[in-house]
C-alpha positions as CSV (number, residue, x, y, z in Angstrom):
1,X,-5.9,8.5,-10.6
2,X,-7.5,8.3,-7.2
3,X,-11.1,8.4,-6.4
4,X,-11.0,12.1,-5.9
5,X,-9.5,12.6,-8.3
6,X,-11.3,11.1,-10.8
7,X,-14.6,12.4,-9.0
8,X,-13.3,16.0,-9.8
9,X,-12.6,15.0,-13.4
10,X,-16.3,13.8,-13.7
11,X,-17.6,17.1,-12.1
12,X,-16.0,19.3,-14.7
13,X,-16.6,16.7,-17.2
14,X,-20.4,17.3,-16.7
15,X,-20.2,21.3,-16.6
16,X,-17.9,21.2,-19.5
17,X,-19.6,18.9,-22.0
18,X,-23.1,20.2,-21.4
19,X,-24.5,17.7,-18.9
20,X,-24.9,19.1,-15.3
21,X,-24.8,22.9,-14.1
22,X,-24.7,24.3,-11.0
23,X,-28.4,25.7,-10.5
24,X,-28.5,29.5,-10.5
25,X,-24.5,29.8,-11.4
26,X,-24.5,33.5,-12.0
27,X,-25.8,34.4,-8.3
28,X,-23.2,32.1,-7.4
29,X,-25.3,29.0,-7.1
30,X,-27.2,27.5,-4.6
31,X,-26.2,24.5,-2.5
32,X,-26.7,20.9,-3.3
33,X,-29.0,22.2,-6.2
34,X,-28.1,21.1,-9.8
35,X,-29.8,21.9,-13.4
36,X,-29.1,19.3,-15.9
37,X,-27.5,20.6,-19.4
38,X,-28.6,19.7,-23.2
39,X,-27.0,16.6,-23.3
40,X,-28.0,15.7,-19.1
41,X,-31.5,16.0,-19.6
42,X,-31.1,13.4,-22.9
43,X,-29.3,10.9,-20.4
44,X,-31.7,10.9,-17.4
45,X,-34.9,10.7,-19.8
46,X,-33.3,7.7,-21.8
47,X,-32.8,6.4,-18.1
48,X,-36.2,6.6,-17.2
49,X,-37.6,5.6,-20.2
50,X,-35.5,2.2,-19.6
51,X,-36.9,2.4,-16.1
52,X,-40.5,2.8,-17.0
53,X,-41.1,0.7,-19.9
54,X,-39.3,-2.5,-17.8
55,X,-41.8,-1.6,-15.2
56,X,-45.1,-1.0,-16.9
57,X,-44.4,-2.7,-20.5
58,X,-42.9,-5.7,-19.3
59,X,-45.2,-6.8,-16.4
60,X,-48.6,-6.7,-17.3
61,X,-49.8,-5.8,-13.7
62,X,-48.1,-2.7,-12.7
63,X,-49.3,0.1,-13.9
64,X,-48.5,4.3,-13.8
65,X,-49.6,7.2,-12.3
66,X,-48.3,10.4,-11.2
67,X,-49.3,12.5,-8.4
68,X,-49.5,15.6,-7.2
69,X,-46.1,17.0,-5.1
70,X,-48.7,19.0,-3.3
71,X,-51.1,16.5,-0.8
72,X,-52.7,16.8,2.2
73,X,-50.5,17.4,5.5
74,X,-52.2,14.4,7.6
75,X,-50.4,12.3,4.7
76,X,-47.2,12.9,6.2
77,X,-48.4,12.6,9.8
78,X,-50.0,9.0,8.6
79,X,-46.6,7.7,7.0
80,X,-44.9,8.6,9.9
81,X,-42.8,11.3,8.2
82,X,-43.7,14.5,10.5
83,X,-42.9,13.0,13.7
84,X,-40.0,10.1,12.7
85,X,-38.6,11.8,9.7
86,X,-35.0,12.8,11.0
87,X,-31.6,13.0,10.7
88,X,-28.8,12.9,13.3
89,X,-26.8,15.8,13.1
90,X,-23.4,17.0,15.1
91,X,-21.4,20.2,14.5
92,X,-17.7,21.1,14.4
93,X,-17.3,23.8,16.8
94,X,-14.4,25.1,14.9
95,X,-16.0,25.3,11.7
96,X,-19.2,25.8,12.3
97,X,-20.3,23.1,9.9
98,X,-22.7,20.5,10.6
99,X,-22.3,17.0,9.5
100,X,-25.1,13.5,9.5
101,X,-23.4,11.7,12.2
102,X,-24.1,8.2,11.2
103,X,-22.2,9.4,7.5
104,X,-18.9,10.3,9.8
105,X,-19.3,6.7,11.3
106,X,-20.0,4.6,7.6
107,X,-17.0,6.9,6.3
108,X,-14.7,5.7,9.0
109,X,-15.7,2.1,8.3
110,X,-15.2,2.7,4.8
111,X,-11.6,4.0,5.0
112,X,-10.8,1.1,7.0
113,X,-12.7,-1.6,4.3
114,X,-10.2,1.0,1.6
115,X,-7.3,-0.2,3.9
116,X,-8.0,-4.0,3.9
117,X,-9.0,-4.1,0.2
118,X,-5.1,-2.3,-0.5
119,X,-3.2,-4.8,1.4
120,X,-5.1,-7.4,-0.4
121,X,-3.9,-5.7,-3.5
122,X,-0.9,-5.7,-2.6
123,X,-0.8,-9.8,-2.0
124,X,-2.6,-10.4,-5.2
125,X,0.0,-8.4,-7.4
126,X,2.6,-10.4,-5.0
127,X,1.6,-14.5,-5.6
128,X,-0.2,-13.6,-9.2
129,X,-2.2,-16.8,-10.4
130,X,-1.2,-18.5,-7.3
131,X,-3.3,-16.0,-4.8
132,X,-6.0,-16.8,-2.8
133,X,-8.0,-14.0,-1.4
134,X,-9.9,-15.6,1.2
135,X,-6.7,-17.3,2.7
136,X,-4.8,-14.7,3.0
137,X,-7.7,-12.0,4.4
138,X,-7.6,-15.3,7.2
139,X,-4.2,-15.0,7.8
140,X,-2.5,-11.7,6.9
141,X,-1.7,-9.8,10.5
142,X,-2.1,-6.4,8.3
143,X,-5.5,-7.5,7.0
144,X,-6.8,-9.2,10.6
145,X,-5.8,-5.7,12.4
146,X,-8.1,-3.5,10.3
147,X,-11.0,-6.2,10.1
148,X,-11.1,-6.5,14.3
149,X,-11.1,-2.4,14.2
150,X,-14.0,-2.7,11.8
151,X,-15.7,-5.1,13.6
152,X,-14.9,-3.2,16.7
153,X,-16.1,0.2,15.5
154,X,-19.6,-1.5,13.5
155,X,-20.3,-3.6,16.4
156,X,-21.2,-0.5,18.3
157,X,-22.6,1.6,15.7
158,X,-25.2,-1.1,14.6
159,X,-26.3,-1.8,18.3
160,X,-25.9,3.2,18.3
161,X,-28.3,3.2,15.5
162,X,-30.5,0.6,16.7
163,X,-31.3,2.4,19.8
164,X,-31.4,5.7,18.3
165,X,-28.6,6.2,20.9
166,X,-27.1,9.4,20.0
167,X,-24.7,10.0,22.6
168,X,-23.5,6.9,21.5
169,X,-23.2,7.7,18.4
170,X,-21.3,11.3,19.4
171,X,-18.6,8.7,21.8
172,X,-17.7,6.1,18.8
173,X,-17.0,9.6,16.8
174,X,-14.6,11.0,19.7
175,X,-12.7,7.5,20.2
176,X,-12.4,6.7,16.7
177,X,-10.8,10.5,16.5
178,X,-12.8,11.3,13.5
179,X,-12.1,15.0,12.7
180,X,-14.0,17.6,10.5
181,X,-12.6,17.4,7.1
182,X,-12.1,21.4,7.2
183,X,-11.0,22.5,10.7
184,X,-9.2,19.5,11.5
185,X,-10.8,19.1,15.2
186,X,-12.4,16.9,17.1
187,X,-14.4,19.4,19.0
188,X,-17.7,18.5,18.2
189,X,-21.3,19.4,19.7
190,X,-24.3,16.9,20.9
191,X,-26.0,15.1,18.8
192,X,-29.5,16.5,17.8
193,X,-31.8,15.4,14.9
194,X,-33.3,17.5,12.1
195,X,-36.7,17.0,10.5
196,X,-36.1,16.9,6.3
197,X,-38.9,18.1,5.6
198,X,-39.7,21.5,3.5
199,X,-43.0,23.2,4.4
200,X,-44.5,26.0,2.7
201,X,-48.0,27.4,3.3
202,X,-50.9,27.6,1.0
203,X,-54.2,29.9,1.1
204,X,-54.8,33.3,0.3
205,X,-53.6,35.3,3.1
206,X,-51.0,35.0,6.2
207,X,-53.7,34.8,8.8
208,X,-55.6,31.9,6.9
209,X,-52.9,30.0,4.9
210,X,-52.6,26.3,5.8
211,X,-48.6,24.5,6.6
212,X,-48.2,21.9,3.9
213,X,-45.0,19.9,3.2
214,X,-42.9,19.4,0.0
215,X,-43.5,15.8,-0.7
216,X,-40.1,13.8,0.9
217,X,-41.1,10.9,-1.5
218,X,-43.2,9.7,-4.1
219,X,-44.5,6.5,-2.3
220,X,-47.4,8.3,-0.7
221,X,-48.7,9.3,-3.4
222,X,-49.1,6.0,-4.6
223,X,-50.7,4.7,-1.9
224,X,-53.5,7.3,-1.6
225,X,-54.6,6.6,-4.9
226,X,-54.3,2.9,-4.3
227,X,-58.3,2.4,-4.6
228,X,-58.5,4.9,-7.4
229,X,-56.1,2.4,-9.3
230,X,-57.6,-1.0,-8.3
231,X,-61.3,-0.1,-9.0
232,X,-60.6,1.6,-12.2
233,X,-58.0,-0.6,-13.2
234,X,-60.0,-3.8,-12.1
235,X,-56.4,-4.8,-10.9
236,X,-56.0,-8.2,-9.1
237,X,-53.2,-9.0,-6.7
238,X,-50.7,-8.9,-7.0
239,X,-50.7,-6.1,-8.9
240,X,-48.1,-2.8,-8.9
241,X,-48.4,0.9,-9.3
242,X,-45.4,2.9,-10.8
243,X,-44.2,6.4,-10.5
244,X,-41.7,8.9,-11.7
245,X,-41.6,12.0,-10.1
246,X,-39.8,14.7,-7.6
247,X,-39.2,14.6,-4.3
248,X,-37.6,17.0,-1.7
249,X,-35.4,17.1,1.3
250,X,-33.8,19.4,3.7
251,X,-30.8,17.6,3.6
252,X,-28.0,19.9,6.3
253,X,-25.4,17.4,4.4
254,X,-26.4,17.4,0.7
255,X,-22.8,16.5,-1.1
256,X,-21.0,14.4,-3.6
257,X,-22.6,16.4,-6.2
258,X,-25.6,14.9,-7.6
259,X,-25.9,11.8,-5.2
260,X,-27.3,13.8,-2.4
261,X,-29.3,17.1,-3.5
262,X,-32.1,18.9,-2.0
263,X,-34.2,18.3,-4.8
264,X,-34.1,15.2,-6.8
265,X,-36.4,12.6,-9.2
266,X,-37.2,8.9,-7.9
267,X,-38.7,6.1,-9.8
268,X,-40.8,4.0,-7.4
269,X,-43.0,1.1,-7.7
270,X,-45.2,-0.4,-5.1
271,X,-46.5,-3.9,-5.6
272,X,-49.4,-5.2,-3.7
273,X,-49.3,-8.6,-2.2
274,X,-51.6,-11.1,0.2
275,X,-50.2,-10.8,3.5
276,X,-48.2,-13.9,4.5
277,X,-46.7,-14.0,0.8
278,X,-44.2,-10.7,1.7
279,X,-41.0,-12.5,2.5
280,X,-41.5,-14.5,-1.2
281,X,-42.1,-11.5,-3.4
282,X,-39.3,-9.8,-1.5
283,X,-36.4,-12.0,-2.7
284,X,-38.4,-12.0,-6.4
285,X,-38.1,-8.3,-6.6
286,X,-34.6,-8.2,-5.4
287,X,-33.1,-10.0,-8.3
288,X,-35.3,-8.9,-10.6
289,X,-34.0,-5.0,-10.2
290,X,-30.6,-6.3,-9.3
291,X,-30.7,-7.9,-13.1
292,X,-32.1,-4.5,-14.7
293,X,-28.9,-2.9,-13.3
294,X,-26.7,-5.7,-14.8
295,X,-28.4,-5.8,-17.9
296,X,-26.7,-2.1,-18.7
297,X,-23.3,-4.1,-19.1
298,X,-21.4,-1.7,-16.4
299,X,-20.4,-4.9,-14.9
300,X,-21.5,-7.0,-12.5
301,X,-18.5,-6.4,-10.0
302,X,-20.0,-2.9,-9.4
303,X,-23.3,-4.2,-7.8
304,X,-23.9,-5.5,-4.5
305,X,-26.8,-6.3,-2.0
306,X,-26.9,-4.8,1.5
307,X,-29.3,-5.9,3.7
308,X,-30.4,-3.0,6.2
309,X,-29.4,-4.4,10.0
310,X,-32.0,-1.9,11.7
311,X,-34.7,-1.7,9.8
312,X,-37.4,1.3,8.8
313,X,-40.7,1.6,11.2
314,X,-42.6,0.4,8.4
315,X,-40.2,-2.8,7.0
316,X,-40.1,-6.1,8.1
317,X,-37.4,-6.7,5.2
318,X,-34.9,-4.2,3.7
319,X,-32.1,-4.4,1.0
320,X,-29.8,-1.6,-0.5
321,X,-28.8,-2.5,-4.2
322,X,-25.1,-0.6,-4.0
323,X,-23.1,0.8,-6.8
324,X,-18.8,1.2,-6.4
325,X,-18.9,5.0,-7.0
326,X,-15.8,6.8,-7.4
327,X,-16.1,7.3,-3.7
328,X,-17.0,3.6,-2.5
329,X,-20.0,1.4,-2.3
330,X,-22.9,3.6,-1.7
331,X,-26.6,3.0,-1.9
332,X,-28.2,3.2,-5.7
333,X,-31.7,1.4,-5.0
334,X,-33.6,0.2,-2.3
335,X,-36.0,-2.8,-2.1
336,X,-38.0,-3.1,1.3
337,X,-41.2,-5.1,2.7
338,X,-43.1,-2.0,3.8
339,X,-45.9,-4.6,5.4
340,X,-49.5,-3.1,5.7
341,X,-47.9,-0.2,7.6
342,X,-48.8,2.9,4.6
343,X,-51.9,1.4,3.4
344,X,-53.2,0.3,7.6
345,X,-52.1,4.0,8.6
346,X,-54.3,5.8,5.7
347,X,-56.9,3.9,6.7
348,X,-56.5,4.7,10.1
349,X,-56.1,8.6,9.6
350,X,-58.5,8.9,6.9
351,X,-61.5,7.2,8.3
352,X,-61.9,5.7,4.9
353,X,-61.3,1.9,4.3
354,X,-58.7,0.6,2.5
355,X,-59.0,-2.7,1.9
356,X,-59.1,-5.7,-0.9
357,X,-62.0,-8.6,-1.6
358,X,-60.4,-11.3,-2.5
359,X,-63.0,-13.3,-5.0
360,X,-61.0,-16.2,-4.3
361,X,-61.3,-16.6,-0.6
362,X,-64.3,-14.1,0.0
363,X,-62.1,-11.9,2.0
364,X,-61.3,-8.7,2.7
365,X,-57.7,-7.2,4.1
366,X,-55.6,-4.6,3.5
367,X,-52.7,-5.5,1.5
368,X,-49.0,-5.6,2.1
369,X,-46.5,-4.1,-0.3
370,X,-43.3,-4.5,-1.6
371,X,-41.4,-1.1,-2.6
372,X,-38.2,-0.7,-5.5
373,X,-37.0,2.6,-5.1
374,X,-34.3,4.1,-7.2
375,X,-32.9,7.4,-7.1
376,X,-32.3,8.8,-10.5
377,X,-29.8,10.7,-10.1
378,X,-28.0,8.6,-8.7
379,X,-28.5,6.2,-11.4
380,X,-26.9,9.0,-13.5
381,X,-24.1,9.7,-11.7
382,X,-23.5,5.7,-11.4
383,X,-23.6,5.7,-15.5
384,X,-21.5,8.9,-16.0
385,X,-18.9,7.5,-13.2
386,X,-18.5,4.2,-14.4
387,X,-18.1,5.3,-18.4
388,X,-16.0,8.4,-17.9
389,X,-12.5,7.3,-18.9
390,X,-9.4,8.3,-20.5
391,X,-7.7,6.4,-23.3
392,X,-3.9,5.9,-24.5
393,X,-3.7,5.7,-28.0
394,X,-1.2,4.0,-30.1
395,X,-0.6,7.1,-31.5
396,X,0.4,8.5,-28.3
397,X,-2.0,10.8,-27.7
398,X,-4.8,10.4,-24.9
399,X,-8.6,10.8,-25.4
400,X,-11.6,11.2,-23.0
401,X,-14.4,8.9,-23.8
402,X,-17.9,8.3,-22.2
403,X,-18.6,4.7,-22.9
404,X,-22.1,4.8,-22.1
405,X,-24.4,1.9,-22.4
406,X,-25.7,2.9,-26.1
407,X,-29.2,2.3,-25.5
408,X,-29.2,5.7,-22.9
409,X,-26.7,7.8,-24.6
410,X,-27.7,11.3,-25.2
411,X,-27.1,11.5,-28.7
412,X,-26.9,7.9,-30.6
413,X,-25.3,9.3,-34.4
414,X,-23.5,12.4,-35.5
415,X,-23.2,13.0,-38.8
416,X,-20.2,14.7,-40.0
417,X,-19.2,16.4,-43.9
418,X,-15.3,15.8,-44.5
419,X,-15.3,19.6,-45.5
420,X,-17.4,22.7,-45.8
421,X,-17.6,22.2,-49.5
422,X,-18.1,20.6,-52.3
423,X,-21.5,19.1,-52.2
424,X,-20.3,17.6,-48.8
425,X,-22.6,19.1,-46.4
426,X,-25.5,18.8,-48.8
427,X,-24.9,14.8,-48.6
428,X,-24.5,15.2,-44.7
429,X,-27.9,17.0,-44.3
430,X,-29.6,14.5,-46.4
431,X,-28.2,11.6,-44.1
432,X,-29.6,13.6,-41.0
433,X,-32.4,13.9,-42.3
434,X,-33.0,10.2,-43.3
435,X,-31.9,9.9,-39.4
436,X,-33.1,11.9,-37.1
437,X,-37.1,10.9,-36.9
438,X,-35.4,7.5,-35.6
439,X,-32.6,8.2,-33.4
440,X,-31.2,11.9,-31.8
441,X,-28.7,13.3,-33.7
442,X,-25.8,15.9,-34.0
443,X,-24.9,17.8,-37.6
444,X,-21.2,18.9,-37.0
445,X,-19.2,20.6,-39.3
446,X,-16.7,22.8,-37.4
447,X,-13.1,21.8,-36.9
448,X,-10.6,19.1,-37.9
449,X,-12.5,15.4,-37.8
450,X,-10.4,13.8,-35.0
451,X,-11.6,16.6,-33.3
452,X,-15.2,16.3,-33.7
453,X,-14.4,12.7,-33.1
454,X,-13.0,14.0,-29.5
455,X,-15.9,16.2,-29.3
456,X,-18.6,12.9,-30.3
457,X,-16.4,10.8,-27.8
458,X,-16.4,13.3,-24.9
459,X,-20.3,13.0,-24.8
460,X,-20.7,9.4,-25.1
461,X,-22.3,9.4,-28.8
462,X,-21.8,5.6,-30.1
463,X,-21.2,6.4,-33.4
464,X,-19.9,9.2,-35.8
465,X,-20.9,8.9,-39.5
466,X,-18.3,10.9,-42.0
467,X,-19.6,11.9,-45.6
468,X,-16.6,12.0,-47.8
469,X,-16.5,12.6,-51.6
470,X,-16.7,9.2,-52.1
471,X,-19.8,9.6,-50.6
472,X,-21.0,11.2,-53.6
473,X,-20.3,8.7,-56.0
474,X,-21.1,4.9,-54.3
475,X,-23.7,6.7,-51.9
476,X,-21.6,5.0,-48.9
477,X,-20.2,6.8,-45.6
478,X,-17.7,5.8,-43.2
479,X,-18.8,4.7,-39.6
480,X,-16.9,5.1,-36.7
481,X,-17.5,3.0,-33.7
482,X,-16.8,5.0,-30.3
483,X,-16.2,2.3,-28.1
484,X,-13.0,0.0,-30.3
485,X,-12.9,3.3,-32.9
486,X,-13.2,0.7,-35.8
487,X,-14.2,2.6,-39.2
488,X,-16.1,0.5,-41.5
489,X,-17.8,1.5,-45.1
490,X,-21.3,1.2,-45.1
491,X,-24.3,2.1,-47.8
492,X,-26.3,5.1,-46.3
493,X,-29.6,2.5,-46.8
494,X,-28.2,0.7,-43.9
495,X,-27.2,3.1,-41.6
496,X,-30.7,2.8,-39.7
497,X,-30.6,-0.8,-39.0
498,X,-27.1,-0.8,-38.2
499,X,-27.7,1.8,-35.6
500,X,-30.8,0.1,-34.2
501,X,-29.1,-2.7,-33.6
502,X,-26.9,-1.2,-31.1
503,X,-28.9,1.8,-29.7
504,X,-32.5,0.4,-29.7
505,X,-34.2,0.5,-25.7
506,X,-36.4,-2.4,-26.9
507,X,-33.2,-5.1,-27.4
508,X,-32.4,-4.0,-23.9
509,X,-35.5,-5.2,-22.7
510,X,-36.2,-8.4,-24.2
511,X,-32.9,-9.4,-22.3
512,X,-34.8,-9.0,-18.9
């Protein structure tokens, strides 16, 4: 299956199986805009709640807050966002669709990494045990003529986006004869850019209603209410200040479903540091998120660090932590050195001083930060992409199972009777209810049980309990495991620690 292919699968997967919905489906939808189904919702809050207790339970000096999406309109004139906030954007003539420019470049780049990484393939399945990948991407003509393209083709577009040179940027499109995916063409405009932001107005009438923005990130928020947190929190540095929340952007080229939407969550934390001690704390916080990843067990293959070659108006430091999506390497979390650029500027706009005493050195200065921020859909779709997969049986038959990590699946148990009948569903409801004040649960008596096994397989659930009429007599059920499918007998006074074991956030985190 390709990697279209398989993204497709996982798009009807979602809709089908009660995960993600197209917002506003029976007026036909709106674009880039998803709603998140029964079993959706279940995934992205067992996400957070990873996300959120590694942050605030785990490190004694971070703590939460959560802001208003509404705030002041200087704000985004301070962080820089009203007049620097933009993307650049070039339409097809022929189609009249607009595309991000830099996007058309990085998938041109990409198709061409796709080519290398195939004839490498290819020699590996050729010389088995005996390969050596770094020889032969030295030496194979295939290999070297795609990698001088690349090199070619980046060489300019790093030096394009440095410079903000869009008509650069336009050229490297034309020579590389990168066409719109729907007309075909090359016949493309100028390149222009496009402020992200949403406004909206607020006050009681037209004539006296005041522009205000829908927040483009969470970030500001925190730092606003840095001084709120510090003197009520008597926090020392370094200290860090966590938040969930929404954030919204006029995105022209929202697409590949939920990793780039209109509207969408982040989970932020700023940490506060001494200036001078940024660069430190920087490589700190780098492998520390880049083990929370790997801790999930989705394989450490998947992951990668990109370190940003132009960097933001505010970094002196920036890393991408990048996730192999069904459609490539792609940005899941970033970790930057934002310097005292938020904190400085709210200072400056504000008239109000932002600043910390150190006791230790009788001091004051205003503090530099260092920023994780992680998209969370994105960290769904990166869960949901890498566990969707379909299994030969020995039987001969084929089944679709979500393997994902237990600790986040949507529902952890479903109980199931044999039959409708005989005492059986009694039993079964007597399980559930010994269950379900621990762990979320499904009650399932419909259908055949390989199907409801299908059914519990389809939506990730790690294991399906079956009341039998045995299960009457020696007070034991059988327990199917969804990952190897192994049944085993066990007494229902153990089903709750055996579940635990396996599905419990907490042993996640103590291996952090």
């Amino acid at each position: 299956m390709t990697q279209d292919e398989l993204f497709k699968v996982l798009v009807a997967h979602c809709k089908e199986y009660g995960f993600i919905f197209p917002s506003s489906e029976i007026y036909d939808g709106l674009a880039a805009v998803y709603d998140y189904g029964q079993m959706g919702v279940e995934l992205k809050n067992n996400i957070k709640q990873y996300w959120w207790n590694a942050m605030t339970r785990l490190n004694e000096n971070i703590v939460g807050i959560d802001s208003c999406i509404f705030m002041h309109p200087r704000i985004w004139e301070a962080s820089g966002h009203v007049g620097a906030f933009n993307d650049p954007l070039i339409d097809n003539k022929d189609s009249k669709k607009r595309y991000r420019a830099d996007v058309l470049i990085e998938d041109y780049l990409g198709k061409i990494e796709e080519k290398m990484n195939k004839e490498v393939e290819k020699g590996r399945k050729k010389f088995g045990e005996a390969f050596d990948e770094a020889k032969f991407r030295e030496t194979n003509p295939n290999v070297l003529r795609e990698k001088a393209r690349y090199d070619e083709v980046h060489s300019r577009y790093v030096k394009a986006e440095q410079n903000n040179d869009f008509a650069e940027y336009r050229q490297i499109i034309m020579d590389c004869g990168i066409v719109c995916p729907i007309s075909g063409t090359c016949n493309w405009t100028d390149v222009r850019q496009f402020n992200l932001m949403f406004s909206t107005s607020m006050g009681s009438t037209a004539d006296g209603a005041n522009t205000i923005y829908l927040r483009p990130e969470t970030a500001q928020g925190i730092f606003v209410n840095y001084l709120n947190v510090q003197k009520t929190g008597r926090m020392k540095l370094p200290f860090g200040i966590a938040q969930i929340g929404k954030a919204f952007r006029n995105e022209i080229v929202a697409r590949q479903f939920i990793f780039r939407m209109r509207e969408f969550e982040q989970m932020e934390m700023q940490f506060f540091i001494k200036p001078g001690t940024e660069l430190d704390w920087f490589k700190v916080w780098k492998e520390k998120r880049m083990q929370w990843h790997v801790n999930l067990g989705m394989g450490a293959l998947n992951y990668r660090f990109h370190d940003h070659e132009k960097l933001a108006h505010y970094a002196n430091a920036a890393t991408d932590i990048e996730f192999n999506f069904p459609f490539g390497f792609k940005e899941l979390e970033g970790v930057h050195s934002r310097t005292d650029f938020d904190l400085g500027n709210h200072q400056k706009f504000s008239g109000k001083k932002i600043q910390y005493y150190d006791p230790e050195t009788g001091e004051s200065y205003t503090p530099y930060v260092i920023e994780t921020s992680i998209g969370v859909d994105r960290m769904v779709l990166a869960v949901l992409s890498h566990s969707l997969k379909e299994e030969k049986l020995d039987n001969g038959e084929t089944r679709t199972v979500l393997s994902i990590p237990a600790p986040l699946a949507p529902v952890k148990a479903a109980v199931l009777p044999l039959v409708k009948k005989d005492g059986l569903p009694e039993f079964a409801q007597k399980v559930m209810d010994e269950l379900k004040y621990d762990f979320n649960c499904q009650y399932e008596e419909k259908d055949s049980i390989g199907k409801r096994y299908r059914r519990q397989d389809a939506i990730g659930t790690p294991f399906c309990i079956t009341v039998d009429h045995d299960s009457l007599v020696d007070g034991s059920v059988t327990v199917r495991d969804r990952d190897t499918m192994a049944q085993e007998r066990v007494p229902v006074t153990e089903l709750r620690k055996l579940i635990d074991e396996r599905v419990n956030m907490n042993n996640l985190l103590r291996k952090l």
